[in-house]
Biopython code that builds the backbone (N, CA, C, O; Angstrom):
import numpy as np
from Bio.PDB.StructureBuilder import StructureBuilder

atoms = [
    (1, "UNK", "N", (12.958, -32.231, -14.416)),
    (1, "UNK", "CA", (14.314, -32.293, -13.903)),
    (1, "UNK", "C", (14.416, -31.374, -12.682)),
    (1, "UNK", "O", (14.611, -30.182, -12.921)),
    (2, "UNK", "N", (14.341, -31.649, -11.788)),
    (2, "UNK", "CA", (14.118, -31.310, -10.592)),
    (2, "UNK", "C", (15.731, -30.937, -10.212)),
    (2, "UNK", "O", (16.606, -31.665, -10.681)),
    (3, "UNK", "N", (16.159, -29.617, -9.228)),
    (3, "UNK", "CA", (16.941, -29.318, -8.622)),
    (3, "UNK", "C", (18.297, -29.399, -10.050)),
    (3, "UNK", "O", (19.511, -29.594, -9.994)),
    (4, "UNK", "N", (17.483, -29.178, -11.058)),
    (4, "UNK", "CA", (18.881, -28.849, -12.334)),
    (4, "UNK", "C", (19.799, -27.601, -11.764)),
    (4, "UNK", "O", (19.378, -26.920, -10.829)),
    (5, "UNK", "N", (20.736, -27.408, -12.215)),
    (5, "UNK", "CA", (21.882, -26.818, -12.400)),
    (5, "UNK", "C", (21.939, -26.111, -14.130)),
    (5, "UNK", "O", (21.664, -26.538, -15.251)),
    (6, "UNK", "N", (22.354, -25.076, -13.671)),
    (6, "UNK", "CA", (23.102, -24.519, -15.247)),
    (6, "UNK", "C", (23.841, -25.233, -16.074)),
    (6, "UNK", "O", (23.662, -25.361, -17.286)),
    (7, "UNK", "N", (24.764, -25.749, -15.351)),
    (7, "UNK", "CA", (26.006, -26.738, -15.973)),
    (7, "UNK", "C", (25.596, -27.619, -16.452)),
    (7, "UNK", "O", (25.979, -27.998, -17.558)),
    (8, "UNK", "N", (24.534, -28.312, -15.638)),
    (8, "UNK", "CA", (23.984, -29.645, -15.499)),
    (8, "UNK", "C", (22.826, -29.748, -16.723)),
    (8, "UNK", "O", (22.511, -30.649, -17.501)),
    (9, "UNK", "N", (22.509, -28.825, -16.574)),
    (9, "UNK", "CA", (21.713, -28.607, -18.028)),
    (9, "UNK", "C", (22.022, -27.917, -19.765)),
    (9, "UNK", "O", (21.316, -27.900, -20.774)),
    (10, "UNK", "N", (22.773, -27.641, -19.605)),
    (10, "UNK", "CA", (23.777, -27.111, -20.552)),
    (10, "UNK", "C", (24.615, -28.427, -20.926)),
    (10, "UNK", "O", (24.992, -28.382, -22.097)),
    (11, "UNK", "N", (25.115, -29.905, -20.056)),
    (11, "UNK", "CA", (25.427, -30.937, -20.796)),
    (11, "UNK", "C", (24.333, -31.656, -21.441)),
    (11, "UNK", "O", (24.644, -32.204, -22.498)),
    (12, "UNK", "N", (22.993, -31.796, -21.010)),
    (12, "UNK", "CA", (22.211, -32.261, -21.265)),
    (12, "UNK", "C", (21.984, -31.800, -23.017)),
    (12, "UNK", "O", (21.922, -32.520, -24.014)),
    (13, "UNK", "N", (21.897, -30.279, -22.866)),
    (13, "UNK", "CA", (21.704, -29.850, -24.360)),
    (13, "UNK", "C", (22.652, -30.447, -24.795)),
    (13, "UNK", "O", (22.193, -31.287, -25.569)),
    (14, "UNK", "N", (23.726, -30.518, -24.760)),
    (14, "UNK", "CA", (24.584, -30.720, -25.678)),
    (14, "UNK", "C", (24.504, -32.316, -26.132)),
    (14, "UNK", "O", (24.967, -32.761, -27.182)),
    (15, "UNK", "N", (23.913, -32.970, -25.253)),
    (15, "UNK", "CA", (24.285, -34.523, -25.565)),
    (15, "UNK", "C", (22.875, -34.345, -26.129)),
    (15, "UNK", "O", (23.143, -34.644, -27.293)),
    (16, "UNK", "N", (21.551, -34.071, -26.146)),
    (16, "UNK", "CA", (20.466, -33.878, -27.222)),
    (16, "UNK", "C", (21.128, -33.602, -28.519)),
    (16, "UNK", "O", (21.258, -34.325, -29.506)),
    (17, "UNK", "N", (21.578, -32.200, -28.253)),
    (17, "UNK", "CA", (22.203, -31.692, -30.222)),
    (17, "UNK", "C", (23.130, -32.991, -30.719)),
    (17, "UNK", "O", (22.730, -33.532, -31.750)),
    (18, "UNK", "N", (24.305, -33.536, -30.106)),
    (18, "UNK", "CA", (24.885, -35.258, -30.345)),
    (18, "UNK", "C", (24.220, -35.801, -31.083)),
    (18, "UNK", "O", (24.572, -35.899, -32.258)),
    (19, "UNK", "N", (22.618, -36.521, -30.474)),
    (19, "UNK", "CA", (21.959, -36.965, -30.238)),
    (19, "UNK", "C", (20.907, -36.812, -32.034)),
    (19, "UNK", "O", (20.512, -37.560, -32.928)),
    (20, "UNK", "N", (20.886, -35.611, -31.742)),
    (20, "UNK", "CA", (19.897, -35.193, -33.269)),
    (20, "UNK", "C", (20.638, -35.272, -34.168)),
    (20, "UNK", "O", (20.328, -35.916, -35.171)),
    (21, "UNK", "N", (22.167, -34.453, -34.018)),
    (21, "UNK", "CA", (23.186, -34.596, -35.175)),
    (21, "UNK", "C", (23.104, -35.918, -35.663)),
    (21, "UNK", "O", (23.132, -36.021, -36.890)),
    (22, "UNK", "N", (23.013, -36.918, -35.023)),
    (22, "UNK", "CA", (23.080, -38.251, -35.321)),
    (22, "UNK", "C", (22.191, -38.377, -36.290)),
    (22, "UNK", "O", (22.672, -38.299, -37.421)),
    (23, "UNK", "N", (21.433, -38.491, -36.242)),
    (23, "UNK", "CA", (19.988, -39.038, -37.327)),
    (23, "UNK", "C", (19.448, -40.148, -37.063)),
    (23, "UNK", "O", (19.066, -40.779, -38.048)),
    (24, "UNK", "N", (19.254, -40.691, -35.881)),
    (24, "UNK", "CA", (18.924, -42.007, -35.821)),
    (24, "UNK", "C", (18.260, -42.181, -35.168)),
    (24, "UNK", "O", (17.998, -43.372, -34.993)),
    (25, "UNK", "N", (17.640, -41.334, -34.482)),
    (25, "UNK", "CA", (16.457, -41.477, -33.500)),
    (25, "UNK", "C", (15.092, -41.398, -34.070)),
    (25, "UNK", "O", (14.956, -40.340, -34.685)),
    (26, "UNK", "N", (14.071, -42.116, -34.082)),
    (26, "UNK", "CA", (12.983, -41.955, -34.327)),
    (26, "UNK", "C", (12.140, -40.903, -34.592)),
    (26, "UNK", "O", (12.639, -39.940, -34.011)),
    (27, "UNK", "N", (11.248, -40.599, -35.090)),
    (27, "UNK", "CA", (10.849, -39.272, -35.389)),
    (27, "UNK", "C", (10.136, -38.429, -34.009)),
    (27, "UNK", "O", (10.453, -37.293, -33.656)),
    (28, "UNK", "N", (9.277, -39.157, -33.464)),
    (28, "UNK", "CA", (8.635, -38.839, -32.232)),
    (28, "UNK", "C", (9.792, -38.836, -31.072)),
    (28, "UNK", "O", (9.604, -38.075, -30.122)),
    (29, "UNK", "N", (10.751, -39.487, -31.087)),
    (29, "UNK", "CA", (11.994, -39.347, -29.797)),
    (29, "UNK", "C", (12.540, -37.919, -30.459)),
    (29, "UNK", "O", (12.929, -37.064, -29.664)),
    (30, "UNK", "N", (12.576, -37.672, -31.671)),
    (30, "UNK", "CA", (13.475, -36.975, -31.924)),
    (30, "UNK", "C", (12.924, -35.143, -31.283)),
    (30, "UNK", "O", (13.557, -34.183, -30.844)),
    (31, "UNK", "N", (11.414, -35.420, -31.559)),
    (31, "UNK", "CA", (10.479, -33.701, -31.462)),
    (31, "UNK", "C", (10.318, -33.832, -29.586)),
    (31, "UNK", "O", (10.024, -32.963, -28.766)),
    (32, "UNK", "N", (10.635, -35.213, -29.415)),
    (32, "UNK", "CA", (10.907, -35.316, -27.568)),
    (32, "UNK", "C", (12.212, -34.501, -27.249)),
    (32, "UNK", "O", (12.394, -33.546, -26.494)),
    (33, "UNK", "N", (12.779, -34.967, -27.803)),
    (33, "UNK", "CA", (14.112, -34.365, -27.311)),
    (33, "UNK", "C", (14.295, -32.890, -27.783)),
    (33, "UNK", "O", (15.267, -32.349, -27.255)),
    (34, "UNK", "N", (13.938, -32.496, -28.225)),
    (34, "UNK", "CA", (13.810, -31.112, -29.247)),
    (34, "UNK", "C", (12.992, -30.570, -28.387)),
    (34, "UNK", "O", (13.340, -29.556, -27.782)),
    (35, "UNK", "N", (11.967, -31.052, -28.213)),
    (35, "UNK", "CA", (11.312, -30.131, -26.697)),
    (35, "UNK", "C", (11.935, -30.172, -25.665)),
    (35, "UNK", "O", (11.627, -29.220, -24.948)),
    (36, "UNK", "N", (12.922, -31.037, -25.083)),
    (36, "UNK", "CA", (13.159, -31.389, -23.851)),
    (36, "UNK", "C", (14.453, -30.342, -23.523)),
    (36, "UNK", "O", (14.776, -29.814, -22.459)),
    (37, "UNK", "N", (15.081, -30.255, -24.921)),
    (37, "UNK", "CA", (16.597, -28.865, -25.246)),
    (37, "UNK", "C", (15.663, -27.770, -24.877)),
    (37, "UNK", "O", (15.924, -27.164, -23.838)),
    (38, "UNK", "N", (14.202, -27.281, -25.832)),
    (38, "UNK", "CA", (13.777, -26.080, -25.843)),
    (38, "UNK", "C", (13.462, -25.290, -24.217)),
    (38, "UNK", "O", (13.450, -24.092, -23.934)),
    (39, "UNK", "N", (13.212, -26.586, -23.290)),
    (39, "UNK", "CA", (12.249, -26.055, -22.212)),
    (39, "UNK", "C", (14.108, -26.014, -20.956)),
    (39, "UNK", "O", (14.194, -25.567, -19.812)),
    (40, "UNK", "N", (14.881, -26.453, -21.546)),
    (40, "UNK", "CA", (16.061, -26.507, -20.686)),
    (40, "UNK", "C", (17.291, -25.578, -21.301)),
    (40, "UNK", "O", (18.364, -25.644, -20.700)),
    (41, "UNK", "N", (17.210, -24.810, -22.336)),
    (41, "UNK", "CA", (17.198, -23.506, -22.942)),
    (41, "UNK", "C", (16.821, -22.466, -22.177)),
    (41, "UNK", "O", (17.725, -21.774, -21.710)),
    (42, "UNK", "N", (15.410, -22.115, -21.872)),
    (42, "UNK", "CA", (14.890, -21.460, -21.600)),
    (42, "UNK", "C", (14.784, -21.443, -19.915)),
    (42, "UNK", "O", (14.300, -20.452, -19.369)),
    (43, "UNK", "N", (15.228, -22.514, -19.172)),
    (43, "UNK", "CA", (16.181, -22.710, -17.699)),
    (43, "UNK", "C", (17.424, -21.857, -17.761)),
    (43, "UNK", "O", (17.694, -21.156, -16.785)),
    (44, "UNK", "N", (18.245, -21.855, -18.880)),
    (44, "UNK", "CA", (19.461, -21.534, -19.184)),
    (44, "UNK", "C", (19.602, -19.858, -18.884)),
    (44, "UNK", "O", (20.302, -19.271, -18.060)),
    (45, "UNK", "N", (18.488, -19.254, -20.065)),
    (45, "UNK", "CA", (18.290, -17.996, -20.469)),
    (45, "UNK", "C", (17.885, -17.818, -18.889)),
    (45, "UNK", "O", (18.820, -17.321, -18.261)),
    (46, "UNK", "N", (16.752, -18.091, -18.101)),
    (46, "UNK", "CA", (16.687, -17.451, -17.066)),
    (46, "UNK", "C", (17.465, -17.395, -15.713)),
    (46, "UNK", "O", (17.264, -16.593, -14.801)),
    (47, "UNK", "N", (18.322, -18.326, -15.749)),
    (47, "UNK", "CA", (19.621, -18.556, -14.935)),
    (47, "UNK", "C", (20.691, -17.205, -15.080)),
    (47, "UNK", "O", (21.126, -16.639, -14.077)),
    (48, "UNK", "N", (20.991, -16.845, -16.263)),
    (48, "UNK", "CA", (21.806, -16.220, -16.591)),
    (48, "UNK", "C", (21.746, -15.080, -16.774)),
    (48, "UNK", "O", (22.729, -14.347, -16.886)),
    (49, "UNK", "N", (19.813, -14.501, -16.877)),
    (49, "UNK", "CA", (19.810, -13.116, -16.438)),
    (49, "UNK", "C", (19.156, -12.974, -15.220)),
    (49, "UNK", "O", (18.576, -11.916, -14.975)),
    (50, "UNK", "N", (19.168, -14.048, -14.286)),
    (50, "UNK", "CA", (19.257, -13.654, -12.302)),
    (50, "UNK", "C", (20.743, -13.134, -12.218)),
    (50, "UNK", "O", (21.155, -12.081, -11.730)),
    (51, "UNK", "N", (21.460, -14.197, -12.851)),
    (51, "UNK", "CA", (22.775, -13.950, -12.274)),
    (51, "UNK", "C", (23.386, -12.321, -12.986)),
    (51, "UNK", "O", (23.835, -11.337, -12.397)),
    (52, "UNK", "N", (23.228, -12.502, -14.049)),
    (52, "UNK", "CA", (23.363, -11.081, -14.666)),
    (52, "UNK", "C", (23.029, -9.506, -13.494)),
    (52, "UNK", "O", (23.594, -8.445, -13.229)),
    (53, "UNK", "N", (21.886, -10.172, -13.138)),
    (53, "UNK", "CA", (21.303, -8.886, -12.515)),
    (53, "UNK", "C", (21.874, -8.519, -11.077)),
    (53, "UNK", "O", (21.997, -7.493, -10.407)),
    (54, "UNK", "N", (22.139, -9.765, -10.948)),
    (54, "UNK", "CA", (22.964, -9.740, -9.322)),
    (54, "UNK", "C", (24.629, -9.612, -9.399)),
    (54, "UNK", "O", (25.342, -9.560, -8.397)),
    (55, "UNK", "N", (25.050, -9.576, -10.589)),
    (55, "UNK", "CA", (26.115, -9.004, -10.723)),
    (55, "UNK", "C", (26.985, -7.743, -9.900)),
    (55, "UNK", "O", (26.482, -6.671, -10.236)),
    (56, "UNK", "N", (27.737, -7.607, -9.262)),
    (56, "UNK", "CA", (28.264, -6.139, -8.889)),
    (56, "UNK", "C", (29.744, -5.667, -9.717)),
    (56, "UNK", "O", (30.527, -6.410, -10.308)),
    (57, "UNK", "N", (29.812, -4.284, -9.546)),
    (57, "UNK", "CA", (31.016, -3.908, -9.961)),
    (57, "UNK", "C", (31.516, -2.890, -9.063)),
    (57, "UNK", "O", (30.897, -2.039, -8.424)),
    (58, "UNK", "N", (32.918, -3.172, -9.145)),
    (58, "UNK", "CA", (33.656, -2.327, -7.847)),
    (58, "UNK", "C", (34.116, -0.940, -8.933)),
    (58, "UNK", "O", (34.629, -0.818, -10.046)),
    (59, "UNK", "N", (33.572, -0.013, -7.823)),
    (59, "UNK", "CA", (34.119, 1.219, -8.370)),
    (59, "UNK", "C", (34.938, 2.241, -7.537)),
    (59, "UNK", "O", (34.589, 2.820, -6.508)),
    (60, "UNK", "N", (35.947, 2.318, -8.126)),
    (60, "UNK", "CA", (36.936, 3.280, -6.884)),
    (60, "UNK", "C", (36.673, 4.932, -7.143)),
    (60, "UNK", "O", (37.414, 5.542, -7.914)),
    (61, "UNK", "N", (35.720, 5.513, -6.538)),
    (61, "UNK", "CA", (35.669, 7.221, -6.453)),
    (61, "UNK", "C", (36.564, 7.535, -5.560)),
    (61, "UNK", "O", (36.778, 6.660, -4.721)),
    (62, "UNK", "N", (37.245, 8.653, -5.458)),
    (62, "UNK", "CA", (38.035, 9.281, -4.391)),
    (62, "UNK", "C", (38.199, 8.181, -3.030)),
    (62, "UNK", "O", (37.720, 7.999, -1.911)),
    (63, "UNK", "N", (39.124, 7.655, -3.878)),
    (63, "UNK", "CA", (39.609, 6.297, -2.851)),
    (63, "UNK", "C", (38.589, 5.808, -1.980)),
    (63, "UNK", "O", (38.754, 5.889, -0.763)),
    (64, "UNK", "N", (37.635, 5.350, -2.427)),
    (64, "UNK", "CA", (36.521, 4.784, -1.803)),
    (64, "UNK", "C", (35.947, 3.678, -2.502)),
    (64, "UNK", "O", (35.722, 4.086, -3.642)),
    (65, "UNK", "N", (35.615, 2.548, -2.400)),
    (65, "UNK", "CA", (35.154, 1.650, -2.952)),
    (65, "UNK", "C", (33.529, 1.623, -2.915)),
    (65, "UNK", "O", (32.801, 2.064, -2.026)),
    (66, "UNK", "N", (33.212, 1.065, -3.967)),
    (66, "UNK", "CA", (31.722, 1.512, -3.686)),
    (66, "UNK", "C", (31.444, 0.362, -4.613)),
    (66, "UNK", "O", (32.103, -0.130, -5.529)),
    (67, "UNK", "N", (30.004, 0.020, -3.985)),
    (67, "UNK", "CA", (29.490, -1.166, -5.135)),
    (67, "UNK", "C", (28.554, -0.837, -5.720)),
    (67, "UNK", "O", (27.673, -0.327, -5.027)),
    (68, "UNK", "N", (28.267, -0.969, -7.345)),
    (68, "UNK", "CA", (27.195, -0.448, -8.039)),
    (68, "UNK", "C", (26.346, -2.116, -8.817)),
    (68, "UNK", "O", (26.808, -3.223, -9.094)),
    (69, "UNK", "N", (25.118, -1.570, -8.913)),
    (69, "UNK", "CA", (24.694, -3.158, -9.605)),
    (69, "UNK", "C", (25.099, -2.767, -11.221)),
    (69, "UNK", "O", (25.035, -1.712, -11.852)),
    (70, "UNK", "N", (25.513, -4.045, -11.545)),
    (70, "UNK", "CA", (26.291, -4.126, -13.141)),
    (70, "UNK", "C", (24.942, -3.767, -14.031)),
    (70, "UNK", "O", (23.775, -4.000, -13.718)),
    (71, "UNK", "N", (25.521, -3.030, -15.424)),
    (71, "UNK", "CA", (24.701, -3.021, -16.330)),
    (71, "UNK", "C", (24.921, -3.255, -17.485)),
    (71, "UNK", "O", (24.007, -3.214, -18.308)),
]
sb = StructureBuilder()
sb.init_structure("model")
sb.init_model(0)
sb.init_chain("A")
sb.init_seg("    ")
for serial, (resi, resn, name, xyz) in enumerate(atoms, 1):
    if name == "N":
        sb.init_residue(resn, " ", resi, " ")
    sb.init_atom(name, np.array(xyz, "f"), 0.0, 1.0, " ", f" {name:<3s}", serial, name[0])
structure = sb.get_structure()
């Protein structure tokens, strides 16, 4: 999945879990799709601690604004 998105992959999981909740998929579609959540999971997790890290927070010292990286 080329040029995914967070969002964009985060519906995807969700229409997999749908998908399994169901029970009706074949056994081999089913450990497909179960890999296909696991490896777009793990897109997710690393999306979210770039963005984490690039986070800022405004801090006002003696009327001065200052930017610190979030922790």
């Amino acid at each position: 999945m080329e040029n995914k998105s967070f969002e964009g992959a985060q519906k995807r999981i969700e229409e997999i879990i749908e998908d399994l909740e169901e029970g009706n998929l074949p056994l081999r579609e089913s450990i497909d799709r179960f890999k296909e959540a696991a490896e777009l999971l793990k897109f997710c997790d690393k999306e979210l601690k770039e963005v984490e890290m690039s986070i800022q927070k405004i801090v006002d010292k003696d009327g001065k604004i200052k930017f610190e990286e979030f922790e």
